[in-house]
RODO-2510 file (C-alpha; in nm, 4 decimals, decimal comma):
residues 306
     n   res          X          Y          Z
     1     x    -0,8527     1,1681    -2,2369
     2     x    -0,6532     1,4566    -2,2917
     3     x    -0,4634     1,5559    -2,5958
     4     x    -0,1281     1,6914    -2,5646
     5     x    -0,0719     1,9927    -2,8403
     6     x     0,2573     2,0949    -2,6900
     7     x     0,6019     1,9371    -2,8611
     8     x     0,4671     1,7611    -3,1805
     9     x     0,7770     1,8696    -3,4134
    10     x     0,8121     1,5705    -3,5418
    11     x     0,4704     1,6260    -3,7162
    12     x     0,4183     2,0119    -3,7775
    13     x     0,6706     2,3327    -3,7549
    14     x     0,6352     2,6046    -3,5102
    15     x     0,4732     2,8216    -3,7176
    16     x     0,1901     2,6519    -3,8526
    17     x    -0,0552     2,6947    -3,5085
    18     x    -0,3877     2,6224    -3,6692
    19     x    -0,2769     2,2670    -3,7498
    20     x    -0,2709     2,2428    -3,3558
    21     x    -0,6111     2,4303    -3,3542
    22     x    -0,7195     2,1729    -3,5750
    23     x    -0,6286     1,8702    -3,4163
    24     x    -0,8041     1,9962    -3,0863
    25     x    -1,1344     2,0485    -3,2488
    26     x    -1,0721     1,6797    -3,4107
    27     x    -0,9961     1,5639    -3,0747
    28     x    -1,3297     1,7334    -2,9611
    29     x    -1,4936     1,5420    -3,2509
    30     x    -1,3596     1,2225    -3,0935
    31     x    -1,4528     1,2518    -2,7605
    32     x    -1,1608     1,3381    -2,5704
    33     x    -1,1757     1,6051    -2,2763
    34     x    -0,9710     1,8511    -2,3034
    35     x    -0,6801     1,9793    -2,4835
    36     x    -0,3371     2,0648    -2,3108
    37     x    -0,0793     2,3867    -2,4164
    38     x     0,2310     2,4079    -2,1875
    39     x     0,4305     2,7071    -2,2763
    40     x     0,8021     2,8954    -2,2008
    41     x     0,8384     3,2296    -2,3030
    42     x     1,2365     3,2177    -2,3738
    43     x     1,4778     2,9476    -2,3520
    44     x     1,8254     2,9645    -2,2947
    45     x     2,1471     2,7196    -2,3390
    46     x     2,0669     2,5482    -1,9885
    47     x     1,7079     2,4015    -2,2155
    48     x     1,9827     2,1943    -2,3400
    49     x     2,2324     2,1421    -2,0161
    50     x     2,1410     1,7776    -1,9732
    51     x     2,1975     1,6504    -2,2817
    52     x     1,9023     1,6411    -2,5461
    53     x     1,6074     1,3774    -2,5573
    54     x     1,7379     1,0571    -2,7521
    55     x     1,4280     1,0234    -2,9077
    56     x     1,2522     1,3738    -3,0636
    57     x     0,8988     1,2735    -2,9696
    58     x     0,9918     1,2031    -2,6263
    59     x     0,8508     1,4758    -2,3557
    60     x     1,0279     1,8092    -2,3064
    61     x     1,1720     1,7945    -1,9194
    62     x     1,3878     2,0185    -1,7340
    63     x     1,7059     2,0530    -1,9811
    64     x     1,6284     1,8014    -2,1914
    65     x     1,5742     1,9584    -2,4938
    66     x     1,7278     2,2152    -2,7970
    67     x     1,7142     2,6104    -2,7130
    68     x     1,5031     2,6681    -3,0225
    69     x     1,2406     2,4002    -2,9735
    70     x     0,8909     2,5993    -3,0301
    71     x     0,6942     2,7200    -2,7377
    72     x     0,3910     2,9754    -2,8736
    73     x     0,1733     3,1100    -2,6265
    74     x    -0,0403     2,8747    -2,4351
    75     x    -0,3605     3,1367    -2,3881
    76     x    -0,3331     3,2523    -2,6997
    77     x    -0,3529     2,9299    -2,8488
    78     x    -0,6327     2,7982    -2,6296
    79     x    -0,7965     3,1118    -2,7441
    80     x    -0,8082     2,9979    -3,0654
    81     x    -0,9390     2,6440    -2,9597
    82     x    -1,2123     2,7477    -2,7778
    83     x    -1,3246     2,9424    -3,0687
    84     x    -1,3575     2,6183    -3,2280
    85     x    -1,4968     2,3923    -3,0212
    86     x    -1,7891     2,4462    -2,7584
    87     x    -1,7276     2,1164    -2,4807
    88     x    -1,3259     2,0535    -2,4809
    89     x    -1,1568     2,1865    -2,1737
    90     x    -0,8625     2,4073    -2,1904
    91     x    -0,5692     2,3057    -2,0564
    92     x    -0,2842     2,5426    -1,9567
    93     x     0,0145     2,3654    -1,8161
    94     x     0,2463     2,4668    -1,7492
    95     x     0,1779     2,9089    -1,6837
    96     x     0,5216     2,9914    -1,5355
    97     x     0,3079     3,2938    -1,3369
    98     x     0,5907     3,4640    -1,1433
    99     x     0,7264     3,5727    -1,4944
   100     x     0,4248     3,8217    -1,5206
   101     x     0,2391     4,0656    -1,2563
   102     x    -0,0382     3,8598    -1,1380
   103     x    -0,2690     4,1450    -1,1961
   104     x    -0,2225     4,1143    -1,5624
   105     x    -0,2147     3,7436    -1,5899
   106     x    -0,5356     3,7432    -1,3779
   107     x    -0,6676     3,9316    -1,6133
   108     x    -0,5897     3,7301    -1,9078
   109     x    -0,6915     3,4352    -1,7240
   110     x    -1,0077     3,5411    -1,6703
   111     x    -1,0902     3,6583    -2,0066
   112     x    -1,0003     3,3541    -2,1234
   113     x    -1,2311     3,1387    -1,8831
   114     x    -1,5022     3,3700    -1,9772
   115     x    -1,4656     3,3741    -2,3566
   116     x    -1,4837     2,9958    -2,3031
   117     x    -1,7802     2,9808    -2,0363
   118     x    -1,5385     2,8425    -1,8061
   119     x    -1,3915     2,5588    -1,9562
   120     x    -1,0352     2,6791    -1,8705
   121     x    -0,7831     2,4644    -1,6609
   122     x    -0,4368     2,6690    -1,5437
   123     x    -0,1649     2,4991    -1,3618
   124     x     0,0463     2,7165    -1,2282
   125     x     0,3865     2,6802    -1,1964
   126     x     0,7395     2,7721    -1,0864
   127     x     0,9265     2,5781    -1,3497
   128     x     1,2534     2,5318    -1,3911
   129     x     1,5186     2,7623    -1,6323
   130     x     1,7569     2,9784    -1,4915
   131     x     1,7797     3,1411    -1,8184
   132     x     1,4587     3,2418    -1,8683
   133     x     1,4278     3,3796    -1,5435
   134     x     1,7320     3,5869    -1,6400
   135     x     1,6308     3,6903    -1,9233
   136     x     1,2964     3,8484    -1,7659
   137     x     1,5052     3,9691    -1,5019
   138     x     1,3313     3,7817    -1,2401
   139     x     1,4818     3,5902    -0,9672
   140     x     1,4899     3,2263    -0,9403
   141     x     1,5422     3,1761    -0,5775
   142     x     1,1959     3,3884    -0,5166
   143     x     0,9828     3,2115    -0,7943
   144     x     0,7906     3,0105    -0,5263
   145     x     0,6772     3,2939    -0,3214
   146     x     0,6321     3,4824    -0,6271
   147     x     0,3741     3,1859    -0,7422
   148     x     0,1910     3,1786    -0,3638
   149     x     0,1359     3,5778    -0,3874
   150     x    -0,0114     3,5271    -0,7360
   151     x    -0,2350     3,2569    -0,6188
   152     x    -0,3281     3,4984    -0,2956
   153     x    -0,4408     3,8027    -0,5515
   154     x    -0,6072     3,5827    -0,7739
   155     x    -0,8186     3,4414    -0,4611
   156     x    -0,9076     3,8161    -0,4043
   157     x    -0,9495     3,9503    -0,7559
   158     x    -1,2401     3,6484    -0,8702
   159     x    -1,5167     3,7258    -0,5771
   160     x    -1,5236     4,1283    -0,5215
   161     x    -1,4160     4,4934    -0,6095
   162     x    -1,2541     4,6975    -0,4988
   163     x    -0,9249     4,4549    -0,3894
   164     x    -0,5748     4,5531    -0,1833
   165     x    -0,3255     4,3620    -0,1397
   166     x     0,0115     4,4083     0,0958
   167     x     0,2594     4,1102     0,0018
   168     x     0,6251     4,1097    -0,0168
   169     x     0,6705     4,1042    -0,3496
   170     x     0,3469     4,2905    -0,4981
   171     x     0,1394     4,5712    -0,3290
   172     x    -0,1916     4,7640    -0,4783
   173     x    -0,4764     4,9282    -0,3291
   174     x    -0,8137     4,9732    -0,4399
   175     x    -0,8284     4,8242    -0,7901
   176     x    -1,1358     4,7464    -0,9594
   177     x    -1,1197     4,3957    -1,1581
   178     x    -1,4071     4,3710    -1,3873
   179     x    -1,4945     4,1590    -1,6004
   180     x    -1,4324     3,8273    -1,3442
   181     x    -1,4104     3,5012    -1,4383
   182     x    -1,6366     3,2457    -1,5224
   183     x    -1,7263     3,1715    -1,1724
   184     x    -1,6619     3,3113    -0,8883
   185     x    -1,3390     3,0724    -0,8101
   186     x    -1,1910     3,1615    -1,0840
   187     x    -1,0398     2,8968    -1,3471
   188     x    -1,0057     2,5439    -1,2198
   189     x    -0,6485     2,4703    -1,0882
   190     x    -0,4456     2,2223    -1,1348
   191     x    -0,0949     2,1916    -0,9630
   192     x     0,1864     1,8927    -1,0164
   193     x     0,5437     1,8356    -1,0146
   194     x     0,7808     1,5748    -0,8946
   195     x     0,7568     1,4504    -0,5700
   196     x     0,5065     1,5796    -0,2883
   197     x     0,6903     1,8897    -0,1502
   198     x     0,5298     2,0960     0,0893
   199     x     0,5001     2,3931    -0,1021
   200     x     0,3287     2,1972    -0,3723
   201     x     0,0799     2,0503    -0,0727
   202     x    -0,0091     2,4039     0,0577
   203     x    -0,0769     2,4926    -0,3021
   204     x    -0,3361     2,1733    -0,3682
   205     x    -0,5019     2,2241    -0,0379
   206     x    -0,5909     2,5445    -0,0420
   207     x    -0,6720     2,6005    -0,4455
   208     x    -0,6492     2,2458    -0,5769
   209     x    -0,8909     2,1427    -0,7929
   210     x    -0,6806     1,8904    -0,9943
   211     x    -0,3154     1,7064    -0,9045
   212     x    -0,0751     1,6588    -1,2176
   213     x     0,1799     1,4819    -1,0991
   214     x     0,5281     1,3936    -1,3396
   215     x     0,5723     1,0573    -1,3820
   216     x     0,3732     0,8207    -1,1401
   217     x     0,3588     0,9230    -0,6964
   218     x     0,5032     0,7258    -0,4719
   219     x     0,2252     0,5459    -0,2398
   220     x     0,3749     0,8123     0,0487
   221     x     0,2995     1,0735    -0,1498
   222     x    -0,0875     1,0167    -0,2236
   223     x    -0,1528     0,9574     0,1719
   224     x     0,0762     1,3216     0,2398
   225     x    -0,1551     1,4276    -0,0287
   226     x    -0,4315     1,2767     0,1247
   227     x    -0,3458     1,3912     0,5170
   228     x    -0,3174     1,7511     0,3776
   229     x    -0,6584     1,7658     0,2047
   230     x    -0,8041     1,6095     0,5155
   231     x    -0,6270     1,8862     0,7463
   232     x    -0,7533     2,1453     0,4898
   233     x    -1,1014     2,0064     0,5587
   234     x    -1,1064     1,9258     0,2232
   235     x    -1,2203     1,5688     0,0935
   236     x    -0,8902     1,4252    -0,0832
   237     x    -1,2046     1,2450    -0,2880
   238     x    -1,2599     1,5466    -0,5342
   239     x    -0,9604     1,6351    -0,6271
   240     x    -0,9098     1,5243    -0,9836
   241     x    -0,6129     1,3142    -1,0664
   242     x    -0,4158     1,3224    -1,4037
   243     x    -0,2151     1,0676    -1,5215
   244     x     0,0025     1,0085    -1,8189
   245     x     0,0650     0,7826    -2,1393
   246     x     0,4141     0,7264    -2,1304
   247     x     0,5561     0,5727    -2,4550
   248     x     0,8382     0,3366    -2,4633
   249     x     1,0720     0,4019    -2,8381
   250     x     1,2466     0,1163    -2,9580
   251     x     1,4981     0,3357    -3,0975
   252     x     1,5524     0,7077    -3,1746
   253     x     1,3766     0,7425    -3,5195
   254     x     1,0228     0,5015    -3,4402
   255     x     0,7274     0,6358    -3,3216
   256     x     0,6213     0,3911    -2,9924
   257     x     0,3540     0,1592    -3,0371
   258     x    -0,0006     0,2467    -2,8788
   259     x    -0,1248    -0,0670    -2,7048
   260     x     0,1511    -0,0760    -2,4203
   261     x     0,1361     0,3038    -2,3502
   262     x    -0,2537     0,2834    -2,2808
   263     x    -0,2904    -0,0818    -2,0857
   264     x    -0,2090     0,0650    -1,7446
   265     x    -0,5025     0,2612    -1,7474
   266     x    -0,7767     0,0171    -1,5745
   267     x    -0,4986     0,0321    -1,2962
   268     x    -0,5036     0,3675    -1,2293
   269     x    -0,8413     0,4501    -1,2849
   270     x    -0,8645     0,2226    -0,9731
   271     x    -0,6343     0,4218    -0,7979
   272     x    -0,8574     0,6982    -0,8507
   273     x    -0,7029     0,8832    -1,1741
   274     x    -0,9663     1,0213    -1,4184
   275     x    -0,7594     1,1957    -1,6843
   276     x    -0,5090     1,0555    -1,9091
   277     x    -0,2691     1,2918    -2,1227
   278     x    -0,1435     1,1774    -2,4599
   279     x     0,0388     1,3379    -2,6835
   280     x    -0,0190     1,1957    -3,0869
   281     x     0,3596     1,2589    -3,2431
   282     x     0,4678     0,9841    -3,0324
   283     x     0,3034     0,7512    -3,1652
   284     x     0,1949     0,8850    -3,5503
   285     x     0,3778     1,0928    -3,8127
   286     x     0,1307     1,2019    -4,0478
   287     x    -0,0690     1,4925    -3,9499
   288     x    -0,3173     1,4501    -4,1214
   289     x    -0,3985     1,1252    -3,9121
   290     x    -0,4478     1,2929    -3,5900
   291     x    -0,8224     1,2342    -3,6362
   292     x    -0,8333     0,9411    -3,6803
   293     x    -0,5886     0,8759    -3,3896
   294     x    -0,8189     1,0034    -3,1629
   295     x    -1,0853     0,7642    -3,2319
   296     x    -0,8699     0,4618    -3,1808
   297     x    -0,7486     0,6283    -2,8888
   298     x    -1,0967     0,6670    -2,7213
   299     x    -1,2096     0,3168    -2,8952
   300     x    -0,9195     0,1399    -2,7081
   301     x    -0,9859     0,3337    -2,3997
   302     x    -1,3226     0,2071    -2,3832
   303     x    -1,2839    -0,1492    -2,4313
   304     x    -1,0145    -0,1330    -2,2114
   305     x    -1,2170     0,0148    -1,9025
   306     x    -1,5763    -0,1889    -2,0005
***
C-alpha cells in the first residue's frame, strides 16, 4: 500500500510538514510501501476553472481545486521522510520536470535516491496549468518535448562522465555529473495519466519501470500498453502497476467509509496491479489517528487478499 501525503487539509494546515513526516514513518511502522508527495510550484486562477471539488477530501485534478490549496516541495519533503524511516519508498508524483533544467533536477534527483540508498520513485510529468507555466515563463505547447529531452539527459547523466547533449530545447558539452544515483539507472520511473497516448507509451517503454494510470484503463489500453512493451523488447510482465482507492462521499462534509474503497482490490491484483494508493483524510479527521489507520488499512488488505 501506498500512503498518499499530498492534499490532507482537511486534517493538517500547510505549514505544519512534519505532521506529514510523521504519518509516513507511522505508515512505515505499519507496513505500507511507500509514501507518495505530488507537488505544483505555483497555481493560478485556472486551479480553480472547473469549478472546485464538492467534497474537500476528494483528489486534486486538473482545475478542480482553490488557487491557494498547499503544494510544498515534493523532494524536499521526501527528504525529510527518508531521514526517518530506512524501508518506505519515496514517491514523487507528480515532478512537473520541464519547469526546471534537467541538469539541475537530475541533480536533485539523484541526491535524493542516494541519500535514501535508492528507495526513490519519480514520475515525471507534463501536467496540466497554463498558469503555472506562465508564471515560469515556460511554454505549454512544448512541455512534452521538454519532458522527453529531460528523460534523454537523465539516461546519459546516471551511467558516465563526461556527457553532451544536442537537443532542441537544451544543449551542453562536456559536463561532469558526480555524485550519480543510486544505481546506475537512475531513480525508478513511474509514468501515468489518462488514457494511453502515444507519447505516454514511448515514455513507459523506453524508461518505465512503473504505470500510474488516473482512474482505472480501458482493456484497449493495457494490450497498447502491452504491444508497446513487447515491441520495446521489454516484458509488459515487470512493469509495476499502481492502482487507486477511490472513495465514494455521501455528502460534502463526511469522510467516505473504508470497506467499499478497498474491496476491489483482489480484482485488480488479478489483473496484475501491485500497488494501491490511499490517501487517510478521506476517510479520518483526526490526525492523530493516522497510525492507527494504517494498521486497519494493511489488516483489511490482508484478509482481503488471503
Amino acid at each position: 500500500m501506498q500512503l498518499v501525503l499530498s492534499e490532507n487539509w482537511t486534517m493538517t494546515c500547510g505549514r505544519d510538514l512534519p505532521t506529514l513526516v510523521r504519518w509516513a514513518q507511522e505508515a512505515e511502522d505499519a507496513g505500507f510501501d511507500s509514501a507518495m508527495i505530488s507537488e505544483h510550484v505555483v497555481l493560478g486562477p485556472d486551479a480553480g476553472a472547473a469549478g472546485r471539488m464538492p467534497n474537500p477530501r476528494e483528489y486534486a485534478l486538473p482545475g478542480n481545486q482553490d488557487p491557494l490549496t498547499p503544494w510544498p516541495s515534493s523532494l524536499m519533503l521526501l527528504s525529510a521522510v527518508a531521514s526517518v524511516t530506512s524501508r518506505l519508498r519515496l514517491a514523487a508524483a507528480a515532478v512537473l520536470a520541464p519547469l526546471r533544467h534537467p541538469l539541475l533536477l537530475a541533480r536533485e534527483l539523484g541526491t535524493l535516491d542516494l541519500l535514501s540508498e535508492g528507495r526513490l520513485i519519480v514520475l515525471p510529468t507534463v501536467s496540466w496549468s497554463r498558469d503555472e507555466y506562465a508564471a515560469l515563463g515556460v511554454p505549454f505547447e512544448r512541455r512534452g518535448r521538454l519532458l522527453d529531452e529531460h528523460l534523454e539527459i537523465w539516461d546519459l547523466l546516471w551511467r558516465s562522465s563526461p556527457v553532451s547533449y544536442s537537443g532542441e530545447h537544451y544543449r551542453f558539452k562536456d559536463v561532469y555529473f558526480e555524485p550519480k544515483a543510486y544505481r546506475p539507472e537512475g531513480p525508478v520511473l513511474w509514468f501515468g495519466g489518462a488514457g494511453m497516448h502515444d507519447a505516454l507509451l514511448n515514455r513507459l517503454a523506453r524508461y518505465g519501470r512503473g504505470f500510474n494510470p488516473l482512474g482505472f484503463p480501458t482493456e484497449q489500453d493495457m494490450r497498447k500498453l502491452a504491444d508497446g512493451m513487447a515491441r520495446a523488447g521489454r516484458d509488459p510482465s515487470t512493469l509495476e502497476l499502481i492502482g487507486g482507492t477511490r472513495a465514494t462521499f455521501r455528502d460534502e462534509d463526511s469522510c467516505a467509509d473504508l470497506a467499499p474503497a478497498l474491496e476491489h482490490i483482489p480484482e485488480r491484483m488479478a489483473a496484475g496491479y501491485t500497488t494501491f494508493c490511499i490517501k487517510p483524510s478521506q476517510f479520518i479527521d483526526d490526525p492523530a489517528e493516522v497510525g492507527n489507520f494504517c494498521r486497519e488499512v494493511i489488516r483489511r488488505v490482508t484478509a482481503l487478499t488471503a
